[in-house]
C-alpha positions as CSV (number, residue, x, y, z in Angstrom):
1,X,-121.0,42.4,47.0
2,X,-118.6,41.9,44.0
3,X,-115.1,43.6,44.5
4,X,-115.6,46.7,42.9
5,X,-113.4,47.9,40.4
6,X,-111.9,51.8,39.3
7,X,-112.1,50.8,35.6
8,X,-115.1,52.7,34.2
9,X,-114.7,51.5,30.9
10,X,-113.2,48.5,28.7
11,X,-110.1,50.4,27.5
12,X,-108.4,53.6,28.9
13,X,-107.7,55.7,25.7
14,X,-106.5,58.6,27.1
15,X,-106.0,60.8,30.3
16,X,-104.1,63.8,31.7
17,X,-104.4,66.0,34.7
18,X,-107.7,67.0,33.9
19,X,-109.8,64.5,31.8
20,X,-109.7,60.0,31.9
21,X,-111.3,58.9,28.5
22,X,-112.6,55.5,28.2
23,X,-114.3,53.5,25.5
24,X,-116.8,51.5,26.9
25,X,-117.7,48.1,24.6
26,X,-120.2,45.3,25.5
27,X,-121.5,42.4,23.8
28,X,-125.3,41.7,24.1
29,X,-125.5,40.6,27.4
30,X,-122.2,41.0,29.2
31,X,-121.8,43.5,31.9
32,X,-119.4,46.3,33.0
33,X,-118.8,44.4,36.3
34,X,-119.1,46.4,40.0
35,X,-117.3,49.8,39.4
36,X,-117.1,52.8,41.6
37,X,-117.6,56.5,40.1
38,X,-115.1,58.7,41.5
39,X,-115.4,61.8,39.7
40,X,-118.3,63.6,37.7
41,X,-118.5,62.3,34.4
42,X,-120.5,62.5,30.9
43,X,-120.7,59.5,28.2
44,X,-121.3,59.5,24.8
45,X,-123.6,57.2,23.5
46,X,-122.6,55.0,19.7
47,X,-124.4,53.4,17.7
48,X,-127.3,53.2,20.4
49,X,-128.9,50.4,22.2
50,X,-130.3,49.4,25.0
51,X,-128.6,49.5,28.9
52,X,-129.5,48.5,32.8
53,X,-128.5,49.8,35.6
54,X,-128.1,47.6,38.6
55,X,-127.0,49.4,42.0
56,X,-124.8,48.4,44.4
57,X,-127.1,46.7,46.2
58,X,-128.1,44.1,43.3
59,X,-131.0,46.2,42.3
60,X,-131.9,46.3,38.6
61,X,-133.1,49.2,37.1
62,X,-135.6,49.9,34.0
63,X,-133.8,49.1,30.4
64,X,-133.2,52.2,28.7
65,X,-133.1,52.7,24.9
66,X,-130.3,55.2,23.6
67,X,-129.6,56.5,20.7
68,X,-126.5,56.9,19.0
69,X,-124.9,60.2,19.7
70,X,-126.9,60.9,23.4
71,X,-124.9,62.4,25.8
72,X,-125.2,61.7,29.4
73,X,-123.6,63.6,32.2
74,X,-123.3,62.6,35.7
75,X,-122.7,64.9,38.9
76,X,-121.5,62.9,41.7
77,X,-121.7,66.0,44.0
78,X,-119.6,64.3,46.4
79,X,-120.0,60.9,46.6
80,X,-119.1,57.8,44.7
81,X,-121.3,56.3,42.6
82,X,-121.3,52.4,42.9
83,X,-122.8,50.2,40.3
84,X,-122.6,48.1,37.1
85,X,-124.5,48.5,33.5
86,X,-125.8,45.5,31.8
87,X,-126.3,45.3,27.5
88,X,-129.9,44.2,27.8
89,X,-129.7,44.9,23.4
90,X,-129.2,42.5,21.1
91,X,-126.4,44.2,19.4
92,X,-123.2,45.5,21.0
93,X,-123.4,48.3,23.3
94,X,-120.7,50.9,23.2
95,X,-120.0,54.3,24.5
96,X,-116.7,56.6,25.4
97,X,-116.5,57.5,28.8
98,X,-115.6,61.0,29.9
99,X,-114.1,61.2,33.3
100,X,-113.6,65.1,34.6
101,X,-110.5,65.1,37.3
């Protein structure tokens, strides 16, 4: 496997003790890389598009068309969440990240 990175997102725009906020940009085809999921977390979807998972074990999920302003939360309940997400669109993807410390 990849190394896998704590960077959830393409640019940190702001954290404290309590929240890490992201923005999240990809070009129609480029991917977020191997990145690990430490915390719960929500995203806000811009602009829409469409995304793929792929776990950590290379497996691709179904493309999934979002719209722009979907919110998406995540519970970890415990564990971290391994994996990468793949602009399958045509357009650029983007979304802000929401990390809960």
């Amino acid at each position: 496997m990849a190394d896998v990175s704590d960077q959830v997102g393409t640019k940190l725009l702001f954290e404290n003790d309590r929240v890490r906020v992201w923005d999240l940009s990809l070009a129609p085809g480029e991917s977020t890389g191997v990145h690990r999921h430490e915390n719960d977390y929500f995203f806000v979807t811009i602009g829409g598009g469409h995304l793929q998972g792929v776990d950590a074990e290379g497996t691709e999920g179904e493309p999934r068309q979002m719209g722009d302003g979907e919110v998406h939360f995540r519970s970890l309940e415990g564990e971290d969440a391994i994996h990468e997400a793949v602009n399958v669109g045509d357009d650029r993807w983007r979304n802000i990240v929401v990390e809960l410390l």
